[in-house]
N, C-alpha and C positions, 0 to 999 in steps of 0.2 A: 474682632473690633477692639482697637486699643482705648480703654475707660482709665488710662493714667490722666490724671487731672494736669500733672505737670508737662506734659508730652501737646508743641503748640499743636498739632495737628490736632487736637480735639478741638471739635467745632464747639461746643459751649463757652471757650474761652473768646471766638470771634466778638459776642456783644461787649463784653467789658476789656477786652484791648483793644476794638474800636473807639469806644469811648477816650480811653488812655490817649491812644493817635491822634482822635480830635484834638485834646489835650496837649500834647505836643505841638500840634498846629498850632494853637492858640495861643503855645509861649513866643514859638518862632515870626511870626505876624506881627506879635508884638513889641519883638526885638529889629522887627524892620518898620514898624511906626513910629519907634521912638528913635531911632538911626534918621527917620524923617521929620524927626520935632513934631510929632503928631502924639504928646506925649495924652493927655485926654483918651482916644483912642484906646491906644496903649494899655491904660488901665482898664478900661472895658471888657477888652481881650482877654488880660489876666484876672477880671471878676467871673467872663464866664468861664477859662478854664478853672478856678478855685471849687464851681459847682460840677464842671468834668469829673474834678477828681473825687469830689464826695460820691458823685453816681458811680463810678466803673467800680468802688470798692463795694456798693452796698447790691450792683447788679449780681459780682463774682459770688456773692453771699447767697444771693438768691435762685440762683443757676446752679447751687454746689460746684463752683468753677474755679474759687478760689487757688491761687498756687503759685509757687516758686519765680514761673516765668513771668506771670501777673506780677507780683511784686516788685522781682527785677525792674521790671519795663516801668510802673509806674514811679519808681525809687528815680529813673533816668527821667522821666514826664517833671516828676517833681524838681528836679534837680534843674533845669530846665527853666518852667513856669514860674518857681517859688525860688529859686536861687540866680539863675545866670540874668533871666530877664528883668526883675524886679531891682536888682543891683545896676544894669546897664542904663533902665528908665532911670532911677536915680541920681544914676551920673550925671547921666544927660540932660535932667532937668532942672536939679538944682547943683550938686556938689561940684559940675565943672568948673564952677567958676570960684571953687575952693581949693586951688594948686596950692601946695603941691599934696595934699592931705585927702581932698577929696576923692582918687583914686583910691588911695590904700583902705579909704572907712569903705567905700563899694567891693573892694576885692577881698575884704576882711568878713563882710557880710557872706558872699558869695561862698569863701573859703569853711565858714560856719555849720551854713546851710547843707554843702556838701558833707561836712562831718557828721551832723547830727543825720542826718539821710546815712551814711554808711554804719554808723553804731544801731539806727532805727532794724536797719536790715540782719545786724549780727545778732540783735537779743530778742526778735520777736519769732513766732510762728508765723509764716504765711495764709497758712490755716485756720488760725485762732486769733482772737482779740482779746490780750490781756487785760487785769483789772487798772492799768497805770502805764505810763507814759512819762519817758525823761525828756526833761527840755519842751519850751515852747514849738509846738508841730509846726513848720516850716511855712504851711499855706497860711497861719496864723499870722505869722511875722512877715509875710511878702504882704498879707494884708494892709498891714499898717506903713510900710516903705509906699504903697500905692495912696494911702490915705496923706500921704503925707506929700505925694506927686501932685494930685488934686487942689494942693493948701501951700502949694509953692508961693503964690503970692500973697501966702497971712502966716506964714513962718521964716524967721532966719537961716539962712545956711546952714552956722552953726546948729540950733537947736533940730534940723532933720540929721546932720553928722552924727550928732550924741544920740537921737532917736534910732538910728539904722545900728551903730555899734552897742544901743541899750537890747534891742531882741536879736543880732548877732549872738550876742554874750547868752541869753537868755535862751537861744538854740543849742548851746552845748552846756549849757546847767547841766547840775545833779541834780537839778529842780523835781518832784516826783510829782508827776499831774495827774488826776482819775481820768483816764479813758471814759469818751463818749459812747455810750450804749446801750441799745434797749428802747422801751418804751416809759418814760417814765415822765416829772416833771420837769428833771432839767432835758427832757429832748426837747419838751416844749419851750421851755427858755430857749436851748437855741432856733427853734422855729423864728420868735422873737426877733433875736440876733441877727436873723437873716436877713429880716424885715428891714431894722435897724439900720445895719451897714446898707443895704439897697438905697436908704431913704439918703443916709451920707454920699455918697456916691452919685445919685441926684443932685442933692444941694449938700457938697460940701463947708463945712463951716465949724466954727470953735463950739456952736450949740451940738451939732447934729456930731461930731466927732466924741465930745463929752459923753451924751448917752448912749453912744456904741460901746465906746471904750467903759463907762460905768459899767454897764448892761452885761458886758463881759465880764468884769469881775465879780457879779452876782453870780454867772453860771457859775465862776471856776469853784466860789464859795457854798452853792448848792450841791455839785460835781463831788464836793471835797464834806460837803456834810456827811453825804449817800456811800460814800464811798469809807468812811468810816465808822457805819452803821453799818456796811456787807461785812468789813474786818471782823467787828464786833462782832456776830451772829456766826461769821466760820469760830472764830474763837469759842464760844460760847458750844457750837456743834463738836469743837475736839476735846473740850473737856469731858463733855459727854461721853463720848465715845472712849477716852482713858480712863474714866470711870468703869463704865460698862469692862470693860478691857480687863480691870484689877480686880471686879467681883469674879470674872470667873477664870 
């Protein structure tokens, strides 16, 4: 019996590329609702694939199923949900009617998303989840391209333009962000978060966008406390240990 984790024919990989699939569905549906001005819809789809993608990563974890082809597949999921579709909605609901500029800020996001998704793939283990993260994570930023679908009619053209080419640019930073993990206080902040963005998404508006988007910059600054208290304590564990090292 082949126990290669990478090899698809292992059945423990079925539940979380399942998931993945659904996920995939969920971008492509929503690239034919909003092809149908059903653009409302549209973001729904793209909110529940957003929680696909969180499930199929934390099922592989749970399954010790994690691997190569999983990430593969979900790198294309994401590429998908979080890049092709959330730039097409955008098009389509508001920057069409920003010729001749509005394609190129949709194709420029797109073009982004697919970058930071191919670098995601060259520097990470499929296996592991490192302490940090370059660039705003993709579902993060299709995020707010949807939030900003929703408030079509309390925003200008322009300021969703500058909004899609602000977390574009912010997908290919050298930005270094703490990876989400664990059980800690900021998982609970983003429990929080989730609540948050659900409640926007309900009733979109300048109030209920405010406290998501605030809310998010508490995680990233809790994220980024915790994560420079782990620095600290490896530092602190190798000094030790060169110590130890030079007595004997």
């Amino acid at each position: 019996m082949n126990r290669n984790p990478d090899n698809p024919r292992n059945y423990r990989l079925l539940a979380p590329n399942g998931v993945t699939a659904a996920n995939i569905s969920c971008g492509f549906i929503s690239l034919i609702m909003a092809a149908d001005q059903r653009f409302d819809m549209a973001v729904y789809l793209l909110v529940l694939a957003i929680f696909l993608d969180t499930l199929d990563g934390n099922i592989a974890r749970w399954l010790g199923a994690t691997s190569e082809f999983g990430q593969e597949m979900d790198s294309f999921s994401d590429a998908l949900s979080f890049g092709a579709a959330p730039a097409f909605l955008v098009y389509e609901a508001v920057l069409k009617g920003f010729q001749p500029l509005g394609l190129a800020v949709a194709l420029v996001y797109l073009l982004c998303a697919v970058f930071r998704l191919t670098r995601f793939n060259l520097t990470t283990d499929a296996h592991s989840k490192g302490p940090r993260t370059t660039g705003v994570p993709v579902p993060v930023a299709a995020s707010y391209l949807m939030a900003a679908v929703l408030m079509r009619d309390q925003m200008p053209r322009s300021w969703v333009a500058l909004l899609v080419l602000l977390f574009a640019g912010l997908m290919v930073s050298r930005l270094r962000l703490p990876n989400i993990k664990g059980r800690n206080i900021v998982t609970a902040m983003i429990f929080v978060g989730i609540i948050n963005y659900l409640v926007f998404v309900a009733k979109p508006g300048w109030k209920t966008a405010g406290w998501w988007t605030g809310w998010n910059i508490l995680i990233l600054l809790a994220a980024w406390i915790q994560d420079r208290r782990l620095v600290g304590r490896e530092d602190e564990s190798t000094e030790v240990e060169e110590r130890e090292g030079e007595r004997t």
